[in-house]
C-alpha positions in Angstrom: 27.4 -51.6 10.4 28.4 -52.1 7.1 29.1 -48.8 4.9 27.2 -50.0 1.7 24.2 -51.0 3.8 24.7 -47.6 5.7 24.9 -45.9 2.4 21.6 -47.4 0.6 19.9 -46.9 4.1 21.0 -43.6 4.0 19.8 -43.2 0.5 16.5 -44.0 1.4 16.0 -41.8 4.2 17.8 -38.9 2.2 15.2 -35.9 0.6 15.9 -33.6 -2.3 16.0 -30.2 -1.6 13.3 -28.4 -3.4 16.1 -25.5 -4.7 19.1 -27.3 -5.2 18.2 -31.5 -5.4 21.1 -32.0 -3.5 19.7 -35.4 -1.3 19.4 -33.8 2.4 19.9 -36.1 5.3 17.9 -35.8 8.6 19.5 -34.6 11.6 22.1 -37.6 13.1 19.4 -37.8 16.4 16.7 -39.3 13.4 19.3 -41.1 11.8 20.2 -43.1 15.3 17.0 -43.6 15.9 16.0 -44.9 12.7 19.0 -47.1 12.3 19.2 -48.6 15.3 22.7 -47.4 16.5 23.9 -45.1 19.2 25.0 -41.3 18.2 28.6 -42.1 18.8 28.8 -45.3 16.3 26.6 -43.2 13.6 28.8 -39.8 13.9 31.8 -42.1 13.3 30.7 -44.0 10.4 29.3 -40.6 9.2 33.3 -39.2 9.6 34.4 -42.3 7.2 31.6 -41.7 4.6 32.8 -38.2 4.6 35.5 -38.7 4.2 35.8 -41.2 1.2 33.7 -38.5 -0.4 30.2 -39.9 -0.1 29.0 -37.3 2.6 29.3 -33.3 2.8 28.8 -31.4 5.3 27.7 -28.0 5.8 27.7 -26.1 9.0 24.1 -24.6 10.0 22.9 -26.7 7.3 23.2 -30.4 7.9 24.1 -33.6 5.4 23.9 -34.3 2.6 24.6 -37.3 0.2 26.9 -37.0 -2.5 28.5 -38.8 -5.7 32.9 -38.9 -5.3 34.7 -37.8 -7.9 37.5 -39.9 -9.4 39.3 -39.1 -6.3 37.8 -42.1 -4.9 39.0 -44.3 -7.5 42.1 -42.9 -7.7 42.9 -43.8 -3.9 41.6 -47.2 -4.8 43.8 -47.8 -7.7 46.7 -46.2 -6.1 46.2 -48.8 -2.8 45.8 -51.7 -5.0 49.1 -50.9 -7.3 50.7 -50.5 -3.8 49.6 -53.5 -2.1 50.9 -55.3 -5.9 47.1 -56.4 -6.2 47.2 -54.5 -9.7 50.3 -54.1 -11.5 51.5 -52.1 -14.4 50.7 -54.1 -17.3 47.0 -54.7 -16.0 46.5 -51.0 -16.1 48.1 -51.0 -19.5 45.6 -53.2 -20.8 42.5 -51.7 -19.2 43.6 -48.5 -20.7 43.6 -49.9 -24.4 40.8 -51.9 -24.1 38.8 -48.8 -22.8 40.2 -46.4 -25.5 39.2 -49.3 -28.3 36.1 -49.3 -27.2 35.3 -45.5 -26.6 37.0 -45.0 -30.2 34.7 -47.4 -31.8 31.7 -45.9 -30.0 32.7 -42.1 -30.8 32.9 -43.2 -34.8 28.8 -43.0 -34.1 28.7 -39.6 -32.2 31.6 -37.3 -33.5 29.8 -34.1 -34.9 31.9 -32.1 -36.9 33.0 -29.9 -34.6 34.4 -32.5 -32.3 36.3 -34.2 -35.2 37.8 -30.6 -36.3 38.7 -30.4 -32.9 40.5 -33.6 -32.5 42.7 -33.4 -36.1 43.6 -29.4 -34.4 44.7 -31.1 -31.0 47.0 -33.5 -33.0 48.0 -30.7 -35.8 49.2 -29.3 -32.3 50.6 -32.1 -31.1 53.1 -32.6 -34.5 53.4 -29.1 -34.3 55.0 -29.6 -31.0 57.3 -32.4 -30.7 58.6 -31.2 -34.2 60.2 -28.0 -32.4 61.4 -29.9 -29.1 58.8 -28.5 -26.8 57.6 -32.2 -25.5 55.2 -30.6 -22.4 52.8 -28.9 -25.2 52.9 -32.0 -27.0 52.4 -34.5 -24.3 49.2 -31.7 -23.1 47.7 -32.2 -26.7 48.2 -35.9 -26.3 46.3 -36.2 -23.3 43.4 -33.7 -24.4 43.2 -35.8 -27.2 42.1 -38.8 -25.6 40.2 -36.7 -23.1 38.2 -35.4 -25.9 36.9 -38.9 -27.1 35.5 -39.6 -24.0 33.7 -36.5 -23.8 32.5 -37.4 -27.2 31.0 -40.7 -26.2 29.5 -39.1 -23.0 29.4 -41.9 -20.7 29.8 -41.2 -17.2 30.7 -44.8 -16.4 33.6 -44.7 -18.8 34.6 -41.4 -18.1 34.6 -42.4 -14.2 37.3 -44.9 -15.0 39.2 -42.3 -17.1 39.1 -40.1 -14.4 40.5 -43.0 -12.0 43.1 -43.7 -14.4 44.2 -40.8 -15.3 47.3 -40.4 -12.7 48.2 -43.6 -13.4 48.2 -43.2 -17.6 49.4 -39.5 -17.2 52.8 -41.3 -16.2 52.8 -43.9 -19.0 52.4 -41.0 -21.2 55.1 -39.2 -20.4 57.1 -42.2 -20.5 56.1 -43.1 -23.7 56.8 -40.0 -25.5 60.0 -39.8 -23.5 61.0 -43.3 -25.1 59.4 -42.2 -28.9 61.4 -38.8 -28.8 64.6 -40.8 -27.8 64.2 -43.7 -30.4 61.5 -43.1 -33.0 62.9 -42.3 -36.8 61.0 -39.9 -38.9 62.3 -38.1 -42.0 62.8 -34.5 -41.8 59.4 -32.5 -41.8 57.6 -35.9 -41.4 55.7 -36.7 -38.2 56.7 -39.2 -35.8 54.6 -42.1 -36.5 53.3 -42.2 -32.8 51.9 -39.0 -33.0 50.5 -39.4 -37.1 48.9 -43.0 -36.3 46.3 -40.2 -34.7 45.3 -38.8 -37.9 44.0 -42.3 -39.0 41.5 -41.9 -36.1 40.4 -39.1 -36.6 39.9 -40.1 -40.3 37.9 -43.0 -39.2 36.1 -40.9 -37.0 35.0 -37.8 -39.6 34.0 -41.2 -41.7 31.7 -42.6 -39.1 33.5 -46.0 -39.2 33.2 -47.8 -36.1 35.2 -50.7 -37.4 38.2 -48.5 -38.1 38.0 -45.9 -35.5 38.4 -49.5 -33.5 40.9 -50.5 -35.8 43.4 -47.7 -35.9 43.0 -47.4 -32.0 44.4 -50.6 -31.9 47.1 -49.7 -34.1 47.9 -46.4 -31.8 49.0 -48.9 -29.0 51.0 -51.3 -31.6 53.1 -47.9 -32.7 53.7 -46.8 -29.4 55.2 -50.2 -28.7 56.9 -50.7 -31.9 58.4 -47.0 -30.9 59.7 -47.7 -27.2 60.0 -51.4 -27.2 57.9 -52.1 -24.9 56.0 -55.8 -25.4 52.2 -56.2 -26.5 49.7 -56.2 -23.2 46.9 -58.9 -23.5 43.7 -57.3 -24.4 40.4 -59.5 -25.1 40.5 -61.5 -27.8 38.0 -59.8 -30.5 40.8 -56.5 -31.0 41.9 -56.9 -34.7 
């Protein structure tokens, strides 16, 4: 049987619990009966579901349905970088066309808390690679961009994030490596990777979609400018 018919099957057949909502299954005997399929077949395509993360079980209790966390996609992506079905570059460019877009969108949702915690994390982030200590400063560079996609709030996005996150975890690190190593800032000044922030938080605290978009776009064309590395295709409306 195939799992996403077994899974929308499933689905239907699944009942909330009245306490928790979690979506309880019936017992595998209903399940076989229901579906068609002999205990053995159903108990090991049960096994895989659990497995992947769309199935918990709990002993005394029974089944229940569940949604997988980025783990899922992170085994996915991993897979496909392995097998050279996505490569490097491609996950390069997903990343900036996401962060564009989340930018632009979080210029329309950014209370004033989130913005005063954004220009902290990259206060931080100068603070840090100023004196040499690169972990703190690649930690507030990540939270960073954590931070604008728990601004905008959408769990579709933030799935992907999630996904990615591994994957752009080591391009970080690799980034600042190369910016540390080659960028040139006068004493006391920033490095202009880590200042370019300031310009979207700017355009955030302003509400400006256009250049929260904008000086997104120009985070990525520092970054490269900084280790070298070329310009990754991105659709064509990016300024």
């Amino acid at each position: 049987m195939d799992l996403s018919f077994l899974i929308r099957s499933l689905a239907e057949q699944a009942v909330p619990e009245p306490r928790t909502g979690r979506l309880r299954l019936p017992t595998e005997r209903e399940l076989g009966a229901g579906l068609e399929v002999s205990r053995g077949a159903l108990r090991e395509q049960l096994s895989m579901l659990e497995a992947l993360g769309f199935l918990e079980r709990t002993q005394g209790r029974g089944s229940y349905l569940r949604v997988p966390d980025a783990g899922f996609l992170q085994l996915s992506f991993d897979l496909s970088q392995q097998l050279g079905q996505l490569t490097h570059e491609q996950f390069g460019a997903a990343r900036e066309m996401l962060e564009i877009s989340v930018a632009e969108a979080a210029a329309g949702l950014a209370t004033p808390e989130d913005v005063a915690a954004l220009r902290g994390l990259v206060d931080e982030m100068v603070r840090a690679a100023d004196a040499g200590e690169e972990h703190r400063a690649l930690e507030a560079d990540l939270e960073f961009h954590r931070r604008l996609f728990a601004v905008v709030d959408n769990p579709i996005f933030t799935m992907l994030r999630n996904g990615l996150a591994h994957v752009l975890r080591d391009a970080v690190v690799d980034r600042r490596r190369l910016a540390a190593e080659r960028e040139q800032a006068p004493a006391g000044t920033p490095r202009p990777s880590d200042a370019v922030h300031h310009e979207i938080v700017d355009a955030l605290a302003a509400g400006d979609g256009d250049a929260a978009r904008t000086a997104m776009r120009r985070h990525f064309l520092v970054w490269r400018d900084a280790t070298g590395t070329p310009e990754e295709p991105t659709d064509g409306k990016l300024p």
